[in-house]
C-alpha positions in Angstrom: -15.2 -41.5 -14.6 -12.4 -40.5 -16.5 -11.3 -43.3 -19.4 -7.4 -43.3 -20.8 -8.5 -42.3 -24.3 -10.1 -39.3 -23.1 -7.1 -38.1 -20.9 -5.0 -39.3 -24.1 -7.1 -37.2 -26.4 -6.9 -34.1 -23.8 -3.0 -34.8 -23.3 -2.8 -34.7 -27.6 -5.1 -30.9 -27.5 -2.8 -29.5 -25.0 0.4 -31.1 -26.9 -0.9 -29.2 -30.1 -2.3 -26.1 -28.2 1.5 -25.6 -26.9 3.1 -26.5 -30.7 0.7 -23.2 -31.5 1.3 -21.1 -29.3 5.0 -21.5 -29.8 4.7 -20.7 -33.5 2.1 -18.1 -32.9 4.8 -16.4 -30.1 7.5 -16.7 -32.3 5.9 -15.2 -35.3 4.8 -12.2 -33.8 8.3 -11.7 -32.5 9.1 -11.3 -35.6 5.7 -9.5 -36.9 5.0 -7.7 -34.1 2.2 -8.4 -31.6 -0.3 -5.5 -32.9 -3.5 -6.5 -35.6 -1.2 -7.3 -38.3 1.5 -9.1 -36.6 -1.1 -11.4 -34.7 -3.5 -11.9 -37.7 -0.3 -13.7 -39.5 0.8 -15.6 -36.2 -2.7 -16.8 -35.8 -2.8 -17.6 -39.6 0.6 -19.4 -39.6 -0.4 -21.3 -36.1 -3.7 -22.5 -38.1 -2.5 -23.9 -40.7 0.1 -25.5 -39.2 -2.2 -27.4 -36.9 -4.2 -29.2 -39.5 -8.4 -29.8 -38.5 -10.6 -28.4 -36.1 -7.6 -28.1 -33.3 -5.6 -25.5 -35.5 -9.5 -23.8 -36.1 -10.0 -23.7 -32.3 -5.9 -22.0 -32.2 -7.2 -19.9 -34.9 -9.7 -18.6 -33.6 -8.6 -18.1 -29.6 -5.9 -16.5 -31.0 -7.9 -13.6 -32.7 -10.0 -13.3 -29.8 -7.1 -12.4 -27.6 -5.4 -10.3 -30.4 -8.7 -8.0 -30.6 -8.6 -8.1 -26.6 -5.4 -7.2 -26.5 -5.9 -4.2 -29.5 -9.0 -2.9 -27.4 -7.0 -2.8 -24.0 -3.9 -1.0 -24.9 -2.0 -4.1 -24.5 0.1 -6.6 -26.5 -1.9 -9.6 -27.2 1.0 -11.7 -25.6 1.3 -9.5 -22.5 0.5 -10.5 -19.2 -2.4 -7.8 -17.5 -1.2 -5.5 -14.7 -2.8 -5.5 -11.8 -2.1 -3.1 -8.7 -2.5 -4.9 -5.4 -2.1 -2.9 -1.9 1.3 -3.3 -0.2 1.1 -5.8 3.1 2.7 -4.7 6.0 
């Protein structure tokens, strides 16, 4: 059963997920998105979110930059996918 602290709690993670993202977005628009770029947005998100949160952003955030480096892609870029036309 879900209590109000804990939709409270999730409500603050997703809060502080979106404060990182922004600065992680807006530092590699100014960085670039490639290894570089994103190991300074991911640095500058973490430390901005203080404790195991800004860790957790940290952390993601390298994953998907590596992801990104080892697909061809940006690591803010959205995949492409090719779907069959419906007729």
């Amino acid at each position: 059963m879900p209590t109000v602290s804990g939709f409270k709690g999730s409500m603050i993670d997703y809060g502080l997920g979106l404060a990182g993202g922004l600065v992680y977005a807006l530092s590699t628009a100014f960085t670039g998105s490639g290894l570089l770029g994103g190991l300074l947005g991911a640095g500058l998100a973490g430390s901005i979110i203080k404790g195991t949160r800004g860790t957790a952003i940290a952390t993601v955030l390298g994953f998907q930059t590596i992801i990104g480096a080892a697909s061809g892609q940006p690591a803010n870029a959205v995949p492409v996918t090719s779907s069959p036309a419906v007729m």
